[in-house]
Structures are given as structure tokens and as C-alpha cells.
Backbone as CSV, one residue per row, in Angstrom:
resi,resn,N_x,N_y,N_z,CA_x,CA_y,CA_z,C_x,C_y,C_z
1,UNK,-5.948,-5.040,-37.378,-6.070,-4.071,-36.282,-4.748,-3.979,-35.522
2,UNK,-4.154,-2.936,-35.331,-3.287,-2.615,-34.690,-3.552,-2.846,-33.072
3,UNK,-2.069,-3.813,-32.876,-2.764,-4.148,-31.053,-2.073,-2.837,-30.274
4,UNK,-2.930,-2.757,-28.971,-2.930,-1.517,-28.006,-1.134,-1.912,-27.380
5,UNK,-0.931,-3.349,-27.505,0.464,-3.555,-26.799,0.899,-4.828,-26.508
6,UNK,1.644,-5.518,-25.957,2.309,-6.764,-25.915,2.434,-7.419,-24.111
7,UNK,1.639,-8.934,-24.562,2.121,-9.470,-23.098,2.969,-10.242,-23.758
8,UNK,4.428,-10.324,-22.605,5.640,-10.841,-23.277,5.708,-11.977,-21.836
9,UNK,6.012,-13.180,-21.852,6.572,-14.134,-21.327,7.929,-14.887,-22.144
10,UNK,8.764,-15.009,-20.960,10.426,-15.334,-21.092,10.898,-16.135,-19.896
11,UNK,11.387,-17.017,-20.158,12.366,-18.288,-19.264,13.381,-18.525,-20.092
12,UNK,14.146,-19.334,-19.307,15.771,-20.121,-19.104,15.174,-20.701,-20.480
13,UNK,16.032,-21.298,-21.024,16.140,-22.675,-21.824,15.764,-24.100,-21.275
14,UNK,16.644,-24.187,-20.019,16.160,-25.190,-18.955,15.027,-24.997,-18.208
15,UNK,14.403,-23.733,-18.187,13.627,-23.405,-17.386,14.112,-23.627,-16.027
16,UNK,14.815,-23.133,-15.177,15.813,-23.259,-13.992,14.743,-22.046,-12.973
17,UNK,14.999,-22.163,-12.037,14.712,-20.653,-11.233,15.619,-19.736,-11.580
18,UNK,14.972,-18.554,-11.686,16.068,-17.161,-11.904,16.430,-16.262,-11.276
19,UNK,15.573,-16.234,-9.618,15.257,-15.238,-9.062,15.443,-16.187,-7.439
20,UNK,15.730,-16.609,-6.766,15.859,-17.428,-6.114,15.305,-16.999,-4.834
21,UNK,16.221,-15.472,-4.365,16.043,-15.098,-3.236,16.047,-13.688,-3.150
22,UNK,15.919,-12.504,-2.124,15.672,-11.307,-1.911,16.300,-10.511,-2.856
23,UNK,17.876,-10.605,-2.318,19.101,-10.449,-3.563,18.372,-10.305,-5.144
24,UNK,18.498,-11.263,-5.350,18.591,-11.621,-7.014,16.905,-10.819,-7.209
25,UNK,16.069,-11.261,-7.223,14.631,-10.550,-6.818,15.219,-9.024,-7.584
26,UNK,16.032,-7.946,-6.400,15.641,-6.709,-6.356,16.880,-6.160,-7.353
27,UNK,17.504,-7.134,-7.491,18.377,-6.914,-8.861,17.640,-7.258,-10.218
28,UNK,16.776,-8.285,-10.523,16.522,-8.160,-11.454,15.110,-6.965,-11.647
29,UNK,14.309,-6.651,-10.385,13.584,-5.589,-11.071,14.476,-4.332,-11.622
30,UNK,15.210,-3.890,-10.812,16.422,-2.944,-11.072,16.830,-3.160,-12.414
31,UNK,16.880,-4.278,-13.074,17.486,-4.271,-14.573,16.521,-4.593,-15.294
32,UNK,14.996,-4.667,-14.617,13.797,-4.535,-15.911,13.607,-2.572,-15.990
33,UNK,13.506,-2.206,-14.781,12.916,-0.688,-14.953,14.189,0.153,-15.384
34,UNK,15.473,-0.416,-15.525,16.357,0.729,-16.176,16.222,0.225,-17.671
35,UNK,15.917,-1.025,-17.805,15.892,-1.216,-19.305,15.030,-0.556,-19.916
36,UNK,13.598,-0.487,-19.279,12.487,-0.362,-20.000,12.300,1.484,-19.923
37,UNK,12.733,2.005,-19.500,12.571,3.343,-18.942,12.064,4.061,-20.310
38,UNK,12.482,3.639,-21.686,12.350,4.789,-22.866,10.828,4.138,-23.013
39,UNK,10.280,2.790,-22.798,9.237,2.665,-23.377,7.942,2.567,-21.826
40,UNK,6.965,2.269,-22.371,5.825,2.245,-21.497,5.326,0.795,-20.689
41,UNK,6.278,0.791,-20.290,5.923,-0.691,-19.553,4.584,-0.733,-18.283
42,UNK,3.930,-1.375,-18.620,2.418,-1.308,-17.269,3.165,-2.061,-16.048
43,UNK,3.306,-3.523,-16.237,3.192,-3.999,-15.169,4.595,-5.363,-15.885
44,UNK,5.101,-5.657,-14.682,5.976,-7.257,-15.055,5.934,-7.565,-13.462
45,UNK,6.014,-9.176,-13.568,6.362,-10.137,-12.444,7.580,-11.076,-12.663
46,UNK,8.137,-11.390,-11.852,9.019,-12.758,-11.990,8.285,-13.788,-11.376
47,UNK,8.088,-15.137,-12.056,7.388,-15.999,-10.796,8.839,-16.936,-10.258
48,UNK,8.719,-18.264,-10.108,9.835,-18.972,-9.939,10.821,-19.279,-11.689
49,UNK,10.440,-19.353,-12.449,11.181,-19.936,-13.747,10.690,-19.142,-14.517
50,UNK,9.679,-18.074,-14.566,9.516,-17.749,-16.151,9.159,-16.125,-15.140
51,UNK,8.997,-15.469,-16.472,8.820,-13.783,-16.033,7.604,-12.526,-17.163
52,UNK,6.653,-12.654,-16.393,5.915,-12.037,-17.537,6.236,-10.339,-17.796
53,UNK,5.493,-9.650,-18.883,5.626,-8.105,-18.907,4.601,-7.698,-19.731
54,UNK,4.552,-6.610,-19.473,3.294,-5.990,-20.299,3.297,-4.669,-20.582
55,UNK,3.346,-4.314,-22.015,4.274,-3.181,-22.707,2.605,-2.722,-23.799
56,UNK,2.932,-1.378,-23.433,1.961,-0.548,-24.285,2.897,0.231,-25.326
57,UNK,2.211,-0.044,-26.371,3.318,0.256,-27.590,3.372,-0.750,-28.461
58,UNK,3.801,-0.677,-29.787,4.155,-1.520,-31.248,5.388,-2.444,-30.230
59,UNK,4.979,-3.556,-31.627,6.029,-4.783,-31.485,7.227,-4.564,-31.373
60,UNK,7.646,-3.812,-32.222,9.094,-3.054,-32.289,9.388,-2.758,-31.210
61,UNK,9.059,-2.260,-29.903,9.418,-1.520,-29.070,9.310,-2.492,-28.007
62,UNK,8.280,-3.169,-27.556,7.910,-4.344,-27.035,9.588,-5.137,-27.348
63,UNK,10.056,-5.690,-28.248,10.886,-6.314,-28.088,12.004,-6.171,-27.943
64,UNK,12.528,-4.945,-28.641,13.508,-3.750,-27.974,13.496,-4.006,-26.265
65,UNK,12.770,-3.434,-25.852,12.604,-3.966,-24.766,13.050,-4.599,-23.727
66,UNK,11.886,-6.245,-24.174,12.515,-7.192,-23.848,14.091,-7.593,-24.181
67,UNK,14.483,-7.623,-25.597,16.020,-7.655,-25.604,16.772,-6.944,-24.369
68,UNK,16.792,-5.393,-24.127,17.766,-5.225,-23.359,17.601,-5.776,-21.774
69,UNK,16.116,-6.036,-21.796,16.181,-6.455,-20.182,16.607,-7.580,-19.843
70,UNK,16.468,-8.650,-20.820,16.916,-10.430,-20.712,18.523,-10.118,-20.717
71,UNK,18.664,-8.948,-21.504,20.842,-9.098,-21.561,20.514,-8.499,-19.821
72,UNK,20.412,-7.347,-19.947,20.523,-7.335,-18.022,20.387,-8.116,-17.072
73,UNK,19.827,-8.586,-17.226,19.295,-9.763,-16.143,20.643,-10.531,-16.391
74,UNK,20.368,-11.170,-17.718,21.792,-12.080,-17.671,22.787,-11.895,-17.062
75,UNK,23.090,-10.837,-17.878,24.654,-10.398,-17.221,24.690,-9.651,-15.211
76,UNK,23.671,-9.604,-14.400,23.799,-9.270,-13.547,23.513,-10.310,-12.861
77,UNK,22.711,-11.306,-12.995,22.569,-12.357,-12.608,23.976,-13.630,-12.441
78,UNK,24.352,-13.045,-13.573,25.509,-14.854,-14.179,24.757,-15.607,-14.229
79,UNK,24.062,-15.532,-15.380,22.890,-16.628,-15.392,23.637,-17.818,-15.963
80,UNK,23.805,-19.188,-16.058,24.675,-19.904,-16.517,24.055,-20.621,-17.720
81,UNK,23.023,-20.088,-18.473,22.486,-20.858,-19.935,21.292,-19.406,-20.174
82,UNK,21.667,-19.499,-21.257,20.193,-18.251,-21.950,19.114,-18.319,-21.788
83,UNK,18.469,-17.585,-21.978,16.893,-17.625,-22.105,16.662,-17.816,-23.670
84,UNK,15.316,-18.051,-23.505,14.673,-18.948,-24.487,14.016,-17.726,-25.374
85,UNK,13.799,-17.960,-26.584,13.262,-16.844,-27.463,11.848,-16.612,-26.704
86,UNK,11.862,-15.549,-26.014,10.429,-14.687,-25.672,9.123,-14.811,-26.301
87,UNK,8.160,-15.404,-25.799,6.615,-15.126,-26.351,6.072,-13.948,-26.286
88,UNK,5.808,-13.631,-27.359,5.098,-11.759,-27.648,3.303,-12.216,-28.342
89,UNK,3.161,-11.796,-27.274,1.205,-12.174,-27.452,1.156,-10.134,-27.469
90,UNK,-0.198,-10.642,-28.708,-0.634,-8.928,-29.225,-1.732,-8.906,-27.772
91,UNK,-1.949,-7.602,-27.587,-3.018,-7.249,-26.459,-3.730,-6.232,-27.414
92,UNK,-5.277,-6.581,-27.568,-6.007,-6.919,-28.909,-6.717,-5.236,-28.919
93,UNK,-7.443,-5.337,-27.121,-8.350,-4.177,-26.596,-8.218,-4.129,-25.661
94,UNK,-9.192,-2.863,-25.041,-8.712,-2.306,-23.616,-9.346,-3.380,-22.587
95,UNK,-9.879,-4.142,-23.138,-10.295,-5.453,-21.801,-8.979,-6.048,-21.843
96,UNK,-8.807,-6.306,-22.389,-7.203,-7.987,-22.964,-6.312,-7.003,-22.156
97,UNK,-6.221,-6.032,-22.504,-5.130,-5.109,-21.879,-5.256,-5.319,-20.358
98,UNK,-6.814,-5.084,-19.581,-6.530,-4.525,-17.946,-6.311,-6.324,-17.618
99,UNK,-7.293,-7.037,-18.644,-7.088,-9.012,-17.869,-5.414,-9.623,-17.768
100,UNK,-4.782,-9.045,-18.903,-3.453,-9.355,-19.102,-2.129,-8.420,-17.532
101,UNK,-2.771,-7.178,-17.308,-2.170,-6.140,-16.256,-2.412,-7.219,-15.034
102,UNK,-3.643,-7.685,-14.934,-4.230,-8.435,-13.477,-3.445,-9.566,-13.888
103,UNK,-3.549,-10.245,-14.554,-2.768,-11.435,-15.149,-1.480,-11.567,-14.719
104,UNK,-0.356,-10.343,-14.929,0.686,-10.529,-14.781,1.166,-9.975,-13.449
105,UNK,0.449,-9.333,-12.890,0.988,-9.033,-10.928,0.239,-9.924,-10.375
106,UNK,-0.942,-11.311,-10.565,-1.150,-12.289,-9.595,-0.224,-13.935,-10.250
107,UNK,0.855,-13.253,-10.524,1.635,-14.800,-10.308,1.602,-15.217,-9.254
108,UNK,1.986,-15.294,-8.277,2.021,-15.897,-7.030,1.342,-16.509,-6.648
109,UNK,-0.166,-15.878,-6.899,-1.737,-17.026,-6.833,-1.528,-17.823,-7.790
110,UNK,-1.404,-17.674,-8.977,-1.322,-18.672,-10.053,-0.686,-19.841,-9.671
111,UNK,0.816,-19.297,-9.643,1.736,-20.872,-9.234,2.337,-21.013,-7.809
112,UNK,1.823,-20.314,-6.900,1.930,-20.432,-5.775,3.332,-20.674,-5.186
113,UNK,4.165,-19.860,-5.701,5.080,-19.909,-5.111,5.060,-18.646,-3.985
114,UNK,6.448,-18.591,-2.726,6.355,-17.698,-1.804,7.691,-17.403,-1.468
115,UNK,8.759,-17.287,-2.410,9.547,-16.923,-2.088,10.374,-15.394,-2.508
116,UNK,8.746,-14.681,-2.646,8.857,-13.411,-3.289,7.945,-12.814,-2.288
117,UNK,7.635,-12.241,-0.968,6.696,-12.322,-0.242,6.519,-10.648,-0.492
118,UNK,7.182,-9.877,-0.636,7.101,-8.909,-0.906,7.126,-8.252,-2.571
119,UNK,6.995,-9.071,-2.914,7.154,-8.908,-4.994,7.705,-7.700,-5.307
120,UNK,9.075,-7.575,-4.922,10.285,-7.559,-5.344,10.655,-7.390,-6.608
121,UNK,10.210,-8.817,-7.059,10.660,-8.948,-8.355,9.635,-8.899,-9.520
122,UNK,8.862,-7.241,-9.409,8.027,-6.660,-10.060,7.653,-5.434,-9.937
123,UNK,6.446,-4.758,-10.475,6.454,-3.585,-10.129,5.369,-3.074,-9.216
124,UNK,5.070,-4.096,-8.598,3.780,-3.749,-7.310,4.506,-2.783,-6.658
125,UNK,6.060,-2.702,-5.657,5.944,-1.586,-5.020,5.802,-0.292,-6.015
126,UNK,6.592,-0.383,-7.018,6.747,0.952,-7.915,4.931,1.505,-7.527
127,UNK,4.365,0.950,-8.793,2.376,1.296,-8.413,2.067,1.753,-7.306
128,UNK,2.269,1.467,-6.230,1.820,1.406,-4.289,2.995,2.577,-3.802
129,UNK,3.820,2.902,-4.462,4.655,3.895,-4.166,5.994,3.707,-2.601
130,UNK,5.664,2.062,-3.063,6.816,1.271,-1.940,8.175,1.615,-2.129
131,UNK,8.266,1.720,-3.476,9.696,1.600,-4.451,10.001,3.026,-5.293
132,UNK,10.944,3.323,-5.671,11.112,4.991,-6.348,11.427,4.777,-7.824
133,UNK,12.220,3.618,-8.100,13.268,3.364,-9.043,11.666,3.414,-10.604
134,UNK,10.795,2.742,-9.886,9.902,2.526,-11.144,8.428,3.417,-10.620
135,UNK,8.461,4.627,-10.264,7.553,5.140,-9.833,6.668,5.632,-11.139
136,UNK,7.631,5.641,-12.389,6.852,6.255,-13.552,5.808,5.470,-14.394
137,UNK,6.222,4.079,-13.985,5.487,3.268,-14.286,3.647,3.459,-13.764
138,UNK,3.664,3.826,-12.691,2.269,3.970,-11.898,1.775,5.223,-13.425
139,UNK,2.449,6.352,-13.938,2.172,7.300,-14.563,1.455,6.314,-15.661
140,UNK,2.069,5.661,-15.816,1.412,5.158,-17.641,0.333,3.963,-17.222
141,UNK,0.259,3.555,-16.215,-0.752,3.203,-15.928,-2.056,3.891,-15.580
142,UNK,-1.363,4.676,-14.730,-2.982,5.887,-14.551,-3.496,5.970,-15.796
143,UNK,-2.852,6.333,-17.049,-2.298,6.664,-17.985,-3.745,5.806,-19.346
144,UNK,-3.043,4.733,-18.951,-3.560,3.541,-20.048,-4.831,2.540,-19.543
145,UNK,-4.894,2.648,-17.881,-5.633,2.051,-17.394,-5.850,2.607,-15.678
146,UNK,-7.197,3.361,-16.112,-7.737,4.526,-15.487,-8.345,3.571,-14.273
147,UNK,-9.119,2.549,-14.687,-9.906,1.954,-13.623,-9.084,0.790,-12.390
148,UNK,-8.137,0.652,-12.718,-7.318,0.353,-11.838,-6.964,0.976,-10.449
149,UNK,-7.336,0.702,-9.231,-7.042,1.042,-7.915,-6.207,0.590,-7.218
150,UNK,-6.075,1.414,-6.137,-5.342,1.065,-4.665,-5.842,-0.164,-4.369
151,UNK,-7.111,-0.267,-4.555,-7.659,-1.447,-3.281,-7.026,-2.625,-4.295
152,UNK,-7.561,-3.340,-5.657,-6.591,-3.672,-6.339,-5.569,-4.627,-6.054
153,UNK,-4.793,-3.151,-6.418,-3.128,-3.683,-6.534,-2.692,-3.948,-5.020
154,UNK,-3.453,-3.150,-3.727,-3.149,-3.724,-2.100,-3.632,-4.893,-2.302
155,UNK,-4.585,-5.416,-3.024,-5.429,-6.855,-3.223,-4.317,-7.768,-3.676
156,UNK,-3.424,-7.598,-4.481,-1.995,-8.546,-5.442,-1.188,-8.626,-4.361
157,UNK,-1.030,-7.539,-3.310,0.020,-7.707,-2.473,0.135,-8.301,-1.022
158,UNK,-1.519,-8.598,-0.620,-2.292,-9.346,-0.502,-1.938,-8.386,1.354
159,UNK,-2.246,-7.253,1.297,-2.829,-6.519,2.488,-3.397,-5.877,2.057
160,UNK,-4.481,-5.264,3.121,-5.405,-4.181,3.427,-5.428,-3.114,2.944
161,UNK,-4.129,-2.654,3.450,-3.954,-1.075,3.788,-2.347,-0.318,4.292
162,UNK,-2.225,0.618,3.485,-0.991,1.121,4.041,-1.269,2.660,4.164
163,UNK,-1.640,2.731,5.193,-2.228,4.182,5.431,-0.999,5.037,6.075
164,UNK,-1.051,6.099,6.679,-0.703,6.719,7.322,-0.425,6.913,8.998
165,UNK,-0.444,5.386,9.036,-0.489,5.532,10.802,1.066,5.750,10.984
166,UNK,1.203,5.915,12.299,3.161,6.150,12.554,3.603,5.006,12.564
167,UNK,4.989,4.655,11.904,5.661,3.926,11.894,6.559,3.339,13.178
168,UNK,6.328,2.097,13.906,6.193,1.668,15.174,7.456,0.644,14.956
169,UNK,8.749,0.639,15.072,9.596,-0.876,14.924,10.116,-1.653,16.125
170,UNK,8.788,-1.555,16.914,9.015,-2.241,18.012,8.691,-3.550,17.746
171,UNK,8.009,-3.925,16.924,6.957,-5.358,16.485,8.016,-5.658,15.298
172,UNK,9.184,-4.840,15.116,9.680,-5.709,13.552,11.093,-6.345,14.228
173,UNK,11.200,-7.127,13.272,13.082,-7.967,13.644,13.865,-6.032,13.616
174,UNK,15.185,-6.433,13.799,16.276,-4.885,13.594,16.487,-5.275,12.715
175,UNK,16.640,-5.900,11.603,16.309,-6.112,10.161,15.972,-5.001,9.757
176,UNK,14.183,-4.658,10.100,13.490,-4.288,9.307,13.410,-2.651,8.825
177,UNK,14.138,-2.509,9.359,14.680,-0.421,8.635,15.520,-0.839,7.577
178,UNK,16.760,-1.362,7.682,17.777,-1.472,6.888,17.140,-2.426,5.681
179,UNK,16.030,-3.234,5.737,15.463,-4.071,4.591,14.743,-3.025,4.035
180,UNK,13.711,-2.232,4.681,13.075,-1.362,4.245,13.328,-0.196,3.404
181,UNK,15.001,-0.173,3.800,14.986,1.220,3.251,15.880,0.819,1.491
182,UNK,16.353,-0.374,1.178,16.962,-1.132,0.587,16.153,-1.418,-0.364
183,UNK,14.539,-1.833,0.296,13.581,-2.158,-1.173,13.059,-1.230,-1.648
184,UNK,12.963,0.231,-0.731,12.691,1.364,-1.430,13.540,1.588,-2.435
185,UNK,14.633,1.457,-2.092,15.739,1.937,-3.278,15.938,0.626,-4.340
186,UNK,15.008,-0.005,-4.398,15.829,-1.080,-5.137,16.711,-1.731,-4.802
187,UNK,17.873,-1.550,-3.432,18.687,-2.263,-3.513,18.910,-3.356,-2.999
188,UNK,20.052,-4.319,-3.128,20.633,-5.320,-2.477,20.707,-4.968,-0.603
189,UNK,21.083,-4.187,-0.176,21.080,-3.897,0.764,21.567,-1.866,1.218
190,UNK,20.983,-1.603,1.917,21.624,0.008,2.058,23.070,0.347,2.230
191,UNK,23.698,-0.582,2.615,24.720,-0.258,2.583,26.214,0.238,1.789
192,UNK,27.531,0.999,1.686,28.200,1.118,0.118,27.594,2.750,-0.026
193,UNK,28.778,3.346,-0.348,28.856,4.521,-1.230,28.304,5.322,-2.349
194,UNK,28.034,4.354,-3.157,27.159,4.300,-4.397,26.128,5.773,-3.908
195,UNK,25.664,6.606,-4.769,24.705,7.913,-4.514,23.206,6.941,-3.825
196,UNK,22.383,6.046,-4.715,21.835,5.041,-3.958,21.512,5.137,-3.024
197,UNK,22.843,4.234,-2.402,22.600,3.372,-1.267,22.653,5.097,-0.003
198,UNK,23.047,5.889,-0.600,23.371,6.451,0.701,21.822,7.565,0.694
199,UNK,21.255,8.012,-0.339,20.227,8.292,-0.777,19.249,7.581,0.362
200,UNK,19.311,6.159,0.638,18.273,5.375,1.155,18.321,5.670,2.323
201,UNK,20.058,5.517,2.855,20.198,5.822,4.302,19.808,7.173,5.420
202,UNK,19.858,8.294,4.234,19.554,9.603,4.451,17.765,8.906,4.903
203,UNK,17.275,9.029,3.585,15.411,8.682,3.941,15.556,7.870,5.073
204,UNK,15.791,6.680,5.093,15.584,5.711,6.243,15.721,6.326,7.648
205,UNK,16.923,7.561,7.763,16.874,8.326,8.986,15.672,8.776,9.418
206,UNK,15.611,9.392,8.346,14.194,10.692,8.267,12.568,10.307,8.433
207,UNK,12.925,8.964,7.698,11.487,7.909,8.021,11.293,7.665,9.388
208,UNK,12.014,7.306,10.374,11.825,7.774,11.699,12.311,8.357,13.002
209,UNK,12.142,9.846,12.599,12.479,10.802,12.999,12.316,10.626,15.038
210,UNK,11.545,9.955,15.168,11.525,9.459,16.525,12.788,8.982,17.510
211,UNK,13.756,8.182,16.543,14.338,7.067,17.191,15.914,8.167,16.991
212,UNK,16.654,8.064,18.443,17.584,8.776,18.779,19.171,7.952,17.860
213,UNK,19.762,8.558,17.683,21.060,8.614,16.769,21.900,6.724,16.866
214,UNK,21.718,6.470,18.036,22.563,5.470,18.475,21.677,4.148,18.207
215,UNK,20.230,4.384,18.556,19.046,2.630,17.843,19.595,2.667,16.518
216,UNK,19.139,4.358,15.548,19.447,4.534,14.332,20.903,3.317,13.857
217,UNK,22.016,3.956,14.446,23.292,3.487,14.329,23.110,2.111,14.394
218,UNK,22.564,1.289,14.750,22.754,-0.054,15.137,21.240,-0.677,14.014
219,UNK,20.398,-0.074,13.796,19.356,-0.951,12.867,20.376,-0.247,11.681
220,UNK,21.167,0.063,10.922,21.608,0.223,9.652,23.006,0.315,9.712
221,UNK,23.576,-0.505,10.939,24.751,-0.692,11.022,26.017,0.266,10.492
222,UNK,25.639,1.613,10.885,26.961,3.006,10.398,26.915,3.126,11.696
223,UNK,27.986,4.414,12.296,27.792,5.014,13.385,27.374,5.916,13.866
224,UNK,26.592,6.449,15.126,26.188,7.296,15.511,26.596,8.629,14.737
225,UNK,28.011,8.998,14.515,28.207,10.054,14.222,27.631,10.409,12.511
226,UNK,27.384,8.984,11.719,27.346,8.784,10.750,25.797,9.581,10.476
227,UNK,25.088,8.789,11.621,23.289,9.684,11.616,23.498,10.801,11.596
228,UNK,24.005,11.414,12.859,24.205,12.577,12.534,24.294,13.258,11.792
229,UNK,25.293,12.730,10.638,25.672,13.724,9.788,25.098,13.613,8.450
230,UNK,24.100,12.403,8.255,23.183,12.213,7.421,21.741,12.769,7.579
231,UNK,21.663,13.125,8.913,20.897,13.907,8.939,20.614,15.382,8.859
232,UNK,21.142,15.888,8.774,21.645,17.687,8.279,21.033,16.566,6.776
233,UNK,21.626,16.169,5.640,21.286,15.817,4.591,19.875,16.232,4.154
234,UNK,19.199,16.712,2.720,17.798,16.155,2.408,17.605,15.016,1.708
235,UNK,16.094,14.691,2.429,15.985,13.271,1.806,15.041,13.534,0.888
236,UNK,15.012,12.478,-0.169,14.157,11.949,-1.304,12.741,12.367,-0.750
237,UNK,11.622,13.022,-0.651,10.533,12.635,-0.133,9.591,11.427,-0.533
238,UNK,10.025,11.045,-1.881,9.141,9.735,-2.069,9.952,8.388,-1.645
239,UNK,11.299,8.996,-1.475,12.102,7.848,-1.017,11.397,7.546,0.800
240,UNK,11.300,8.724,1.643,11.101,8.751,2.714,9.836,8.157,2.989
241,UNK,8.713,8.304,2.066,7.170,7.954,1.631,7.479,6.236,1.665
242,UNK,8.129,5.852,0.709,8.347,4.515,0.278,8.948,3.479,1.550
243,UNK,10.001,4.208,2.021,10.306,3.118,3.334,9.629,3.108,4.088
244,UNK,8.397,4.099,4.534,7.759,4.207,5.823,6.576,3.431,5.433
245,UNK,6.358,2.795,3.823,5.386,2.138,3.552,5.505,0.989,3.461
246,UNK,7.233,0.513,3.450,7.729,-0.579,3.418,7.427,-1.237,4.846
247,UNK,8.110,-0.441,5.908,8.019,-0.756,7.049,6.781,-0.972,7.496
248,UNK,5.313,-0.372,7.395,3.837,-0.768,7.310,4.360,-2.278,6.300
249,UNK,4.107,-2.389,5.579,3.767,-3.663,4.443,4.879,-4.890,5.524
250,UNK,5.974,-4.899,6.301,6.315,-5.871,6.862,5.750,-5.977,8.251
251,UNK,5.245,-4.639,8.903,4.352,-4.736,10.133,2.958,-5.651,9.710
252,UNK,2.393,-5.831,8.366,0.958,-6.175,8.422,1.022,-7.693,8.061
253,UNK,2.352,-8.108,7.530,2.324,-9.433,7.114,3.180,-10.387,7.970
254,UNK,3.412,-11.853,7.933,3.889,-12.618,8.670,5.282,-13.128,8.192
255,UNK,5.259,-12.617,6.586,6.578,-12.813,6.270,8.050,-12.720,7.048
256,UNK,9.152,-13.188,6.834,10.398,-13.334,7.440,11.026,-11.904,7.310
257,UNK,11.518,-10.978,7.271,11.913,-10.065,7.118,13.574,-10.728,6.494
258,UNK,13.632,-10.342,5.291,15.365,-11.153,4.976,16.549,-10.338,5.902
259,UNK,17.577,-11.237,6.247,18.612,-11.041,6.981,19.404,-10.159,6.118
């Protein structure tokens, strides 16, 4: 019987941590979803040492795949020893398929680590529409696995609700725009030239349209004149969607907001 698709698990050689902190985190999803972009990837996590994925599609492609994403990682990382030849488990039927999807976005319960508080280093925001970079991913999930919900995947990320109320950053560190608008985009931080980073800064304006030119200037560290003139700009609308959901997801939790 031909399997529906592949759960793939991959670590170090040493099995080392790979993902340490915020940084490294939103770089390596960034070099799973540009790798994987030709094929149908459902869902991947990083936990502390090892990194699962879960690919709809033949073996062939499944490891294709995985190959280019372990060289990415490597090489963006400087990882200082290889990874270990990849486990490719067949996913048999459409049960194995949704247990293996749940399987691989509750690492965190599994091995309890917490230094991913926002899972970062996966594709929960992509699904929840936190993140833009892997938004297509949610497609092939609707896609392949229909019965999958909001409540769910808000269940993996372990809040409620990210509704539509207004976005309030009186209750967050001044962190929390410039983090926010950074994990929307995938990036290291908003800041830098790059189409990106400035992409984020435009949305991040626009996400709250409330706050006058000069707070702006100082939570994303450009200058006043800089808002300004990013604002005439258009923004991303799912980019604008994504930070204002970011900023909810650090209002509802107790997490640190990274510096």
C-alpha cells in the first residue's frame, strides 16, 4: 500500500540543542518553509535536540525535502557537527496521518521544554495566521486534513483565543510591537533594509493605527519621520492580520517577551 506521506524525525549526531533561543528558533523555521515550499509539508516542530515534520507525498519528495532543509539549517545556523541520517516513518492512513499532525505540534507537552514559548520554531503561527512566510501550509492542511480546527491548534499554543478585540500595548514590555512584527515576518528582528524587514515595519505601523508617530518611533526604534513616511506605504494585509495576532498571543500569555 502506498503511504498517504512521511513523519520525518532528525537530530545532531551529538544530539546537542539546535535551536537555543528566539534568534535561532525563527531562523530555522525560515529555512524549513523556504525549503519545503515545492512540496506539501502539514506541520514540523523543533523541540530542544531533535525536530519532527510531516510531509504529504512519496518518499522521494519527503526526503528531497528533508535534505534541503537540514543543509539550511546547517549552514544558517553554523551548526558545528551534522545531523544524523533522518528517520522517515510511512504515514499508513488518514488516522496515522491527523495522530502523527497532533503528534508533531505538541512537542513541548511531550518533552517539556519552554524555551520556545511562542513555537517559533514551527508552523503553529503559519496555521493561526500569526506568521505569513508559511501561510500555504494552513492550505494543504485544510487540504489533507479537513477536521482539524482553530480550537485545536489555539489548544498546541496553549491559549484560548485570538479574536478580534483592539490591540491595547499598554499591558506589553516596548518590546512587544517590534517582537511582534518580526515573528510575523519570520524575522530575527524588524529591523535592516532587506524588502522583509521593512515590509514588517510598514504592517507593524498600520497594526496600530492609534498610536501617534513619535511612541511608534521609539517601540521600533526608526524615527518619527521614518513612520511617517512608512506610512503613506501599503501594508501586507495578512502581514498586518498576523502582528495584531501576535501582539494578542503575548497579551494572553505570561511569557517574557524576547529583548
Amino acid at each position: 500500500m502506498q503511504p498517504l506521506g512521511f513523519h520525518v524525525t532528525a537530530r545532531l549526531r551529538d544530539s546537542r540543542v539546535i535551536a537555543p533561543d528566539t534568534a535561532s528558533q525563527r531562523t530555522l523555521a525560515d529555512c524549513v518553509l523556504r525549503a519545503a515550499r515545492p512540496w506539501e509539508l502539514l506541520a514540523f516542530r523543533w523541540a530542544d535536540t531533535h525536530g519532527h515534520l510531516l510531509v504529504f507525498g512519496d518518499e522521494a519528495g519527503a526526503r528531497e525535502l528533508t535534505r534541503r532543509a537540514l543543509i539550511a539549517i546547517s549552514r544558517a545556523l553554523r551548526l558545528p557537527v551534522p545531523f544524523a541520517a533522518p528517520w522517515h516513518q510511512p504515514v499508513l492512513d488518514q488516522w496515522h496521518l491527523d495522530n502523527s499532525f497532533q503528534y508533531v505540534l505538541r512537542q513541548d507537552e511531550r518533552h517539556g521544554f519552554q524555551h520556545d514559548p511562542f513555537a517559533d520554531a514551527s508552523n503553529l503561527p503559519d496555521l493561526l495566521g500569526l506568521r505569513t512566510r508559511g501561510l500555504w501550509t494552513a492550505t494543504h492542511v485544510r487540504r489533507r486534513l479537513p477536521r482539524v480546527g482553530r480550537a485545536t491548534l489555539l489548544g498546541h499554543l496553549g491559549v484560548p483565543d485570538l479574536d478580534d478585540r483592539s490591540v491595547h500595548l499598554d499591558d506589553l514590555p516596548d518590546g512587544a510591537l517590534a517582537d511582534a512584527a518580526a515573528a510575523a515576518g519570520a524575522l530575527v528582528h524588524p529591523g535592516g533594509r532587506s524588502d522583509a524587514a521593512v515590509a514588517a515595519r510598514v504592517a507593524a505601523i498600520h497594526a496600530v493605527p492609534t498610536l501617534g508617530a513619535a511612541r511608534l518611533a521609539a517601540l521600533l526604534r526608526i524615527s518619527p519621520r521614518s513612520v511617517r513616511r512608512l506610512r503613506q506605504a501599503t501594508p501586507d494585509p495578512a502581514l498586518v492580520t498576523a502582528i495584531q495576532g501576535q501582539l494578542r498571543l503575548r497579551h494572553g500569555r505570561s511569557a517574557v517577551v524576547p529583548a
